[in-house]
C-alpha positions as CSV (number, residue, x, y, z in Angstrom):
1,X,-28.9,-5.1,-15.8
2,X,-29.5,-4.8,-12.0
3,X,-26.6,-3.2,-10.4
4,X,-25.4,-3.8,-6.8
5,X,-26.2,-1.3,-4.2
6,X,-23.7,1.5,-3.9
7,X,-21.7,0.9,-0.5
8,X,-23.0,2.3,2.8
9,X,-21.9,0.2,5.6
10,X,-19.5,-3.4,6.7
11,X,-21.2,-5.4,3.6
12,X,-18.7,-7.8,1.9
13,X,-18.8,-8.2,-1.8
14,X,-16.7,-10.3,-3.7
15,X,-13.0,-9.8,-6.5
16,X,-12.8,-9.4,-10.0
17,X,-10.8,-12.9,-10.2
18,X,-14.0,-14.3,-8.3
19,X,-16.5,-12.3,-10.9
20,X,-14.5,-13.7,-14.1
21,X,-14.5,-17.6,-12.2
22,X,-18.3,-17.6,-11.5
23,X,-18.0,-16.7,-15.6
24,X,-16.1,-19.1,-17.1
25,X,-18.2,-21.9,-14.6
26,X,-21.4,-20.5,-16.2
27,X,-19.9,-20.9,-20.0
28,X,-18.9,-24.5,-19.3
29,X,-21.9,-25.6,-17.7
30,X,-24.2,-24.1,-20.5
31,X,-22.1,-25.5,-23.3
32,X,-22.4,-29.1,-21.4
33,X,-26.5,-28.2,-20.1
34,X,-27.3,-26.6,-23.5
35,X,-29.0,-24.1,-21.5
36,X,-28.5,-20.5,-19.8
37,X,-26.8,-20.4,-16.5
38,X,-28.8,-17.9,-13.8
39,X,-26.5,-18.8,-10.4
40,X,-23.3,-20.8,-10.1
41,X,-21.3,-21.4,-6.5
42,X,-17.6,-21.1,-6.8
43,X,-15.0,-22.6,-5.5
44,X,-12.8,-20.5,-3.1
45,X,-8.7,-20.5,-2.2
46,X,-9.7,-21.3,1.4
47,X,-12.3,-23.9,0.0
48,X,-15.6,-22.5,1.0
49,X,-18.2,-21.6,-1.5
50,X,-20.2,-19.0,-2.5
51,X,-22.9,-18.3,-4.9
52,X,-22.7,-15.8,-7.3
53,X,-25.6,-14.6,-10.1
54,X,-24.6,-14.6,-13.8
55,X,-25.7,-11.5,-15.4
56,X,-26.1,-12.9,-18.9
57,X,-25.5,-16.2,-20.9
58,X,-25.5,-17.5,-24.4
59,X,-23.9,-20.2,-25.3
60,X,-23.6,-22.7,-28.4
61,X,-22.3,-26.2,-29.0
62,X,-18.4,-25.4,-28.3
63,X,-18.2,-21.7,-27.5
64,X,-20.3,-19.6,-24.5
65,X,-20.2,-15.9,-23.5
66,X,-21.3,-15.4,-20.0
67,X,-20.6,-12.2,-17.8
68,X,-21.3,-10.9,-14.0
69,X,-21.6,-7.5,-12.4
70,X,-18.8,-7.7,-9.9
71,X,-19.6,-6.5,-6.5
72,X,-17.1,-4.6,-4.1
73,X,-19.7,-4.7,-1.3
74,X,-19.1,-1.7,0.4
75,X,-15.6,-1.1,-0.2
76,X,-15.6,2.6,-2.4
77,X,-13.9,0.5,-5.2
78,X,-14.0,2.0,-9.0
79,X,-14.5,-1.5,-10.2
80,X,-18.0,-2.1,-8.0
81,X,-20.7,-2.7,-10.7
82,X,-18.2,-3.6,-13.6
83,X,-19.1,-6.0,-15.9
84,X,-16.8,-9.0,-16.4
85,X,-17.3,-10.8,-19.6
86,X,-15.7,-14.0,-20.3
87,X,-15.6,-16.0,-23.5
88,X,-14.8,-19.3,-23.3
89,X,-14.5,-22.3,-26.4
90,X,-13.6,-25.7,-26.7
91,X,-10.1,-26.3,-28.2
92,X,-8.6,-29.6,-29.6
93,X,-5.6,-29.7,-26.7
94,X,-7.0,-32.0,-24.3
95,X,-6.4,-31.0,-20.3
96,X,-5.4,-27.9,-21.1
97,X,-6.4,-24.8,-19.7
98,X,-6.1,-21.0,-21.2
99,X,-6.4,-18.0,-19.9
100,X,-6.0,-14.3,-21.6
101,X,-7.3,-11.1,-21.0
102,X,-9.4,-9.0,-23.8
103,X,-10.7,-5.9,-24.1
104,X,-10.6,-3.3,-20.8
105,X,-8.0,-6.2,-19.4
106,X,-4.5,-3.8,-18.0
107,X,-1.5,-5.4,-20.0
108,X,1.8,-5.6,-18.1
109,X,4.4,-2.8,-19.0
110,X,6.8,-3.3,-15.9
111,X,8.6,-5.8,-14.1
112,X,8.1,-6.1,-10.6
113,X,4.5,-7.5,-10.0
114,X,4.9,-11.1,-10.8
115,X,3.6,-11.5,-14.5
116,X,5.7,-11.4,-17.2
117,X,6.0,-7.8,-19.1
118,X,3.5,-8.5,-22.2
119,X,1.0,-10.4,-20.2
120,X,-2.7,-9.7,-19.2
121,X,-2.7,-8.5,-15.7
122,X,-4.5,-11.5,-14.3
123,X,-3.1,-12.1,-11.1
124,X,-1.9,-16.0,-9.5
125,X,-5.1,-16.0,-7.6
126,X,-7.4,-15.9,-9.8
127,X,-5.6,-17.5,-12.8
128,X,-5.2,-20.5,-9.9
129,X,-9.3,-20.0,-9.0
130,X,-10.5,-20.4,-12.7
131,X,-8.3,-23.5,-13.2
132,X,-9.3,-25.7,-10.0
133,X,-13.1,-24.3,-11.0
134,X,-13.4,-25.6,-14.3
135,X,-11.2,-28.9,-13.8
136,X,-13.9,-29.4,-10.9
137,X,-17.2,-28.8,-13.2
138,X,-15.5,-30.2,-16.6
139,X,-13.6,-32.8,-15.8
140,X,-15.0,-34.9,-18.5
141,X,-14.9,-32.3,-21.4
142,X,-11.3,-31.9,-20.4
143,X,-10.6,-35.6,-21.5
144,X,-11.0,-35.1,-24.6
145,X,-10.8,-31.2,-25.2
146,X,-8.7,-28.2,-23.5
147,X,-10.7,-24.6,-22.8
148,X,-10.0,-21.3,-23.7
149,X,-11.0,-18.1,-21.2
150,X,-11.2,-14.9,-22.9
151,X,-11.9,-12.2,-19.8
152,X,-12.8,-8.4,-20.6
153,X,-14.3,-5.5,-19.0
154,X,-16.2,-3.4,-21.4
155,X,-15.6,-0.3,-19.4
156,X,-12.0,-1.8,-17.9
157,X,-10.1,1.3,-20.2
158,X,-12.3,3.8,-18.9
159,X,-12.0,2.6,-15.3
160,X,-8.2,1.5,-15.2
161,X,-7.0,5.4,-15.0
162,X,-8.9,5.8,-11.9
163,X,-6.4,2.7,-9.9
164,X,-3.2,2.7,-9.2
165,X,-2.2,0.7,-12.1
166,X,-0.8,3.7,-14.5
167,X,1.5,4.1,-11.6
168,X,3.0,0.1,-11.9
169,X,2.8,-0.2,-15.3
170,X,-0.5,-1.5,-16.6
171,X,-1.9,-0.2,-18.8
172,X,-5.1,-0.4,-21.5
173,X,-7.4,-1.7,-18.2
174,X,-8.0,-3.3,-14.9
175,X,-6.4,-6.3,-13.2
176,X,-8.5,-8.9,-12.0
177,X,-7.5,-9.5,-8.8
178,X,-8.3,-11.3,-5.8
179,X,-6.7,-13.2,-2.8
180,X,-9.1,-14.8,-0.3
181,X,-11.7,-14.3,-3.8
182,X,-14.2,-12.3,-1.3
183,X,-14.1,-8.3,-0.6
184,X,-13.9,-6.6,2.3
185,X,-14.9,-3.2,3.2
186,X,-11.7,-0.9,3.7
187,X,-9.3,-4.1,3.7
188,X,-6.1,-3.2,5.4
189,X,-5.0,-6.5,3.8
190,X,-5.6,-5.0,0.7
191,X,-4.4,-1.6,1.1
192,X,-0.5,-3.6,2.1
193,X,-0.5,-5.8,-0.8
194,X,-1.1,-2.6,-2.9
195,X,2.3,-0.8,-1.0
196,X,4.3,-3.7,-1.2
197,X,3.5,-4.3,-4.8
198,X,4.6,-0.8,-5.6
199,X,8.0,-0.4,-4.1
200,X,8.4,-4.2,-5.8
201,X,7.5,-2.3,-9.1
202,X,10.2,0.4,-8.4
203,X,12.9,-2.2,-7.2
204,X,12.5,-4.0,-10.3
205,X,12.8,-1.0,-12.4
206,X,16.6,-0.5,-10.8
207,X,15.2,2.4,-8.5
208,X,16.1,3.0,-5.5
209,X,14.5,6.4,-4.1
210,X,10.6,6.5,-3.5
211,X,8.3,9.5,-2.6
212,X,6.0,8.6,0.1
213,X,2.7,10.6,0.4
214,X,-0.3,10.7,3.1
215,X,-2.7,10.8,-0.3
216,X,-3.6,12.7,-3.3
217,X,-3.1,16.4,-2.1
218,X,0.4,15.9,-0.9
219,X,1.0,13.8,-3.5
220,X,0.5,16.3,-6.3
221,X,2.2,18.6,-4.3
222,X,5.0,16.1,-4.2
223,X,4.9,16.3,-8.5
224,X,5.7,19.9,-7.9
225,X,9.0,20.0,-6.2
226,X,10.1,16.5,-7.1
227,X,11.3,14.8,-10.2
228,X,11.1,10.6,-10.2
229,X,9.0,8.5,-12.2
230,X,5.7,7.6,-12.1
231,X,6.2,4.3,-10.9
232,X,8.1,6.3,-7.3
233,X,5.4,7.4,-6.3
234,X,3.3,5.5,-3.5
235,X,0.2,6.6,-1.7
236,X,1.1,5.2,2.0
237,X,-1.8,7.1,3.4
238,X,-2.1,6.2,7.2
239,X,0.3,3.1,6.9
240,X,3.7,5.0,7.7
241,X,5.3,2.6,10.1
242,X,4.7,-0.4,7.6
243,X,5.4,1.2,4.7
244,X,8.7,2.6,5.6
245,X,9.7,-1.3,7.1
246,X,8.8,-2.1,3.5
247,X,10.9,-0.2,1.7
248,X,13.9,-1.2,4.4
249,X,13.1,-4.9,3.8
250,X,12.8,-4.3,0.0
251,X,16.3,-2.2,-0.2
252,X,14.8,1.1,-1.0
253,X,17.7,3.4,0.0
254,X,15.7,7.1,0.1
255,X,12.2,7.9,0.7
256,X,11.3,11.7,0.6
257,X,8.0,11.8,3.0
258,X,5.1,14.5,2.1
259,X,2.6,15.4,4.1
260,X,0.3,17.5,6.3
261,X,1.8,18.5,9.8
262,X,-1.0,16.4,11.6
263,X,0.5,13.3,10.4
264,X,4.6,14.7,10.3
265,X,3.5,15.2,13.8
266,X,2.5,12.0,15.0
267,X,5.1,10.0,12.5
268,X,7.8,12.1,14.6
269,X,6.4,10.7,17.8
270,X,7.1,7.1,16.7
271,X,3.2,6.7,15.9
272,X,2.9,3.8,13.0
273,X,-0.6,3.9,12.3
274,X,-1.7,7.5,11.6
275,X,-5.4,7.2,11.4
276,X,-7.3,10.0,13.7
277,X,-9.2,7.0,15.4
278,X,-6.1,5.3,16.8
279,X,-3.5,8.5,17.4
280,X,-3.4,11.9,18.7
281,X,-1.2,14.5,18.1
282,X,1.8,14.4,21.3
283,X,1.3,18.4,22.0
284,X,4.0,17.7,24.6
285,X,6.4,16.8,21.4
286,X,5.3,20.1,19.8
287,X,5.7,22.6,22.6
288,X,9.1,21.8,23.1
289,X,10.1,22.2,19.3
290,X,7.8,25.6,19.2
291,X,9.8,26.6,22.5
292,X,13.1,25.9,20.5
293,X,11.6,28.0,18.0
294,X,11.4,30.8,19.7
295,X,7.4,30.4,19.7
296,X,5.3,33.0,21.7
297,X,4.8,31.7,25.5
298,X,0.9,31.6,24.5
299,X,1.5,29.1,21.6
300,X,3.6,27.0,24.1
301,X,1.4,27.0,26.7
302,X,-1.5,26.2,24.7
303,X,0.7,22.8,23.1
304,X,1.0,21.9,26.7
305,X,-2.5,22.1,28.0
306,X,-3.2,19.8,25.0
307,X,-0.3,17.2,26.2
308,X,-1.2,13.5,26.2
309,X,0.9,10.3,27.2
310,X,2.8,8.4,24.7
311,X,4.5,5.2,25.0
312,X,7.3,6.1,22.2
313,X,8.7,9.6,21.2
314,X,11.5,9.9,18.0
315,X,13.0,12.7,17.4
316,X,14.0,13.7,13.8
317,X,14.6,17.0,13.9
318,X,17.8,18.6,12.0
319,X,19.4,20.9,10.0
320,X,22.4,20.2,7.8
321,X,23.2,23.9,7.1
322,X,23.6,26.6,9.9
323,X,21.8,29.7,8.6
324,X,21.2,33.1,11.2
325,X,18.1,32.0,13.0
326,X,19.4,28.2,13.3
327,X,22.4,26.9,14.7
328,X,23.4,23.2,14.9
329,X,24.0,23.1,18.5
330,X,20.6,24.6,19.5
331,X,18.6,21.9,16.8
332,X,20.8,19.0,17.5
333,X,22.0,19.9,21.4
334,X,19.1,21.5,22.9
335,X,15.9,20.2,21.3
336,X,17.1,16.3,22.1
337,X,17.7,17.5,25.9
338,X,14.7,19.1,26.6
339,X,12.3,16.3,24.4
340,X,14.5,13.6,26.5
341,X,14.0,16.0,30.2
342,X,10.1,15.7,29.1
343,X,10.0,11.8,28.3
344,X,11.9,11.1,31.8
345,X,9.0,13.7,33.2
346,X,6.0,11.8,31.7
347,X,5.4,8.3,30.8
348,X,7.2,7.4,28.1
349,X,8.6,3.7,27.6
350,X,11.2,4.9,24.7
351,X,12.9,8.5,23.5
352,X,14.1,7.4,19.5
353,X,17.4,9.9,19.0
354,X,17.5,10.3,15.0
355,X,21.4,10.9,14.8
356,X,23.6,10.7,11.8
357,X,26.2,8.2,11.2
358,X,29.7,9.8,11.9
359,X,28.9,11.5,15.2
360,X,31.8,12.6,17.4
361,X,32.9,15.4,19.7
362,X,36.6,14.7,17.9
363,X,35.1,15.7,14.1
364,X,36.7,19.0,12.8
365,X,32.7,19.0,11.4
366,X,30.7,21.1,13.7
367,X,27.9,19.2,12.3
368,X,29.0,15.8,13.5
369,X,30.0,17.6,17.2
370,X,26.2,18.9,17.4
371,X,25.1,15.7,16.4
372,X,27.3,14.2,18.8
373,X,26.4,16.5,21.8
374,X,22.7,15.6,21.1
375,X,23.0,12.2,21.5
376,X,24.7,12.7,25.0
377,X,22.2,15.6,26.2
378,X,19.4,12.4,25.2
379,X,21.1,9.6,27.1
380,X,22.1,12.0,30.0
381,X,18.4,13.3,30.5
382,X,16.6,10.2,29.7
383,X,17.9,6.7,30.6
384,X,15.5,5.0,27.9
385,X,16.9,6.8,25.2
386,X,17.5,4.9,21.8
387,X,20.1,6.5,19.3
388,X,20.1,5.4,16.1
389,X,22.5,6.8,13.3
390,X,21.3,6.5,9.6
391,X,23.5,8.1,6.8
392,X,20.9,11.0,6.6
393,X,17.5,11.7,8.4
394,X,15.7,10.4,5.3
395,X,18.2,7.7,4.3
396,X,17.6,4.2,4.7
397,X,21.3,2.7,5.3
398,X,22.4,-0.6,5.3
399,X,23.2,-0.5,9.2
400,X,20.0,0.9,10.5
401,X,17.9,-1.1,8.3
402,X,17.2,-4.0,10.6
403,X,16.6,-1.1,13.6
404,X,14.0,0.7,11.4
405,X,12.2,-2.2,11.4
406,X,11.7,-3.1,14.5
407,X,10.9,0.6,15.3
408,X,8.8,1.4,12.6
């Protein structure tokens, strides 16, 4: 068995849904050819073509066994250089078409991802992909006989643990998947369709809290000082703007955010895509909360030598308890006026003032004043400022919903 080279650069590969496709084309054609299949072309959803090599073949007068060695290209996927087996027979139901998965094949434990609970987790796309395939190559056969497709992954148990399908419920293996049929390296496609699926998974479970982390350290420190189900916990890495419009659009109410401060600080700053190619840190942002800290001039002055522009600054700093060395007018008054004094001072387009619903100078909360005199300390210094007031600073309500996702 000649495996595919391990990734190194831009090369594309192609799905598991394409891999068990090219398959089930092979069994037909060597149950019709009476002969082993080496290469077949498949049939894409966008209708081009592509060849793929069969990795084995045998075959008899109304059953065939045929596998190939899927290839992520380089994308570092855990399935690159499985092996997807498909069995496929003749059947006495003429134009019918079946399709189950077999050993190493996730089963479907939750609702939420679009298969029913019970089922082999065989996504649409590919199910769709085998179908037009063999009605396209066995037209005839079909006339008089349905097909069976048996898919499995020898090592699919070993190799389902390491994907996030634990996490929405699938269990015993890996999904084949697929959307366009064809891989690409580091797919941000990919990596969205994975997020949505996941708060879709905790929505259907009657959730409505997720725990957002930047990847697998803060996530397992997440595990540590939070209690939710597996299911709640989603890996957003550097896709914070999108994931958090997600969860708005989806209805998620409350999403606790863990992280490193390298991210917290950019996601503060109104930054959507975190990655360290496309964002900086906004030093600017940080000397002032260091300053309201009660930082040492050196650390402040040191933030401000690093200062960059920034076209959009949020503030979501706040307390909701006064304690000796914080008091609400100094985090909610003073930390809004001077980030708002620094936007009108430097380029900003847009100063985001995270307030809380409930504001007013006339509330006997002292909370609610603070919050209150931030909000005019922000307009006052900075005639761009935005205030928006959720029900908490990590509560997604019903009236900010449609703001949060046109800022995020």
């Amino acid at each position: 068995m000649d495996l595919p080279k391990q990734p190194t650069g831009k090369r594309t590969g192609f799905t598991t849904g394409t891999s068990a496709t090219a398959a089930s084309i092979a069994g037909i054609l060597s149950i019709l050819n009476q002969e082993k299949i080496k290469a077949v072309d498949v049939l894409l959803p966008k209708k081009d073509k592509i060849k793929i090599n069969i990795n084995s073949c045998e075959f008899g007068k109304n059953h065939a066994c045929c596998s190939v060695i899927k290839d992520g290209g380089d994308d570092p996927d855990v399935t690159h250089g499985a092996e997807i087996v498909v069995d496929l027979e003749l059947t006495s139901n003429p134009n019918s078409i079946e399709i189950d998965g077999g050993e190493g094949v996730g089963r479907i434990t939750k609702p939420g991802i679009g298969l029913e609970i019970g089922q082999a987790a065989i996504n649409q796309t590919p199910r769709k992909m085998i179908t037009e395939n063999l009605i396209l190559t066995a037209k005839e056969i079909l006339e008089k006989n349905g097909i069976k497709v048996l898919i499995s992954v020898p090592k699919g148990k070993e190799l389902g643990p390491k994907t996030d399908n634990p996490r929405i419920g699938i269990v015993g293996g890996i999904s084949i998947l697929g959307t366009s049929g064809i891989v690409y390296p580091y797919s941000t496609a990919s990596f969205a369709a994975a997020i949505r699926q996941q708060i879709s998974v905790v929505v259907s479970m009657g959730d409505d809290t997720v725990v957002l982390t930047t990847g697998g350290r803060s996530e397992d420190y997440a595990r540590k000082i939070l209690e939710f189900p597996e299911h709640s916990y989603i890996q957003m890495g550097d896709f914070s703007g999108y994931t958090i419009s997600q969860c708005a659009k989806k209805d998620i109410k409350k999403a606790y955010v863990c992280g490193f401060i390298g991210k917290f600080a950019k996601m503060a700053t109104g930054v959507k895509q975190t990655h360290v190619k496309g964002s900086k840190v906004d030093m600017k942002f940080l000397s002032e909360i260091a300053k309201k800290c009660k930082a040492k001039e050196t650390i402040i002055d040191e933030i401000k030598n690093a200062i960059e522009n920034s076209d959009v600054v949020i503030n979501l700093c706040g307390i909701l308890f006064e304690n000796r060395k914080q008091k609400f007018n100094s985090i909610h008054g003073d930390i809004p006026e001077s980030i708002a004094k620094l936007c009108a001072q430097s380029k900003v387009k847009k100063f985001i003032h995270v307030s809380a619903i409930g504001a007013s100078k006339d509330s006997k909360s002292k909370y609610q004043q603070s919050k209150f005199l931030g909000e005019e300390k922000a307009l006052n210094n900075f005639d761009k400022t935005v205030v928006i007031r959720p029900l908490s600073l990590i509560h997604i309500s019903e009236p900010t919903r449609p703001r949060l996702r046109s800022y995020a």
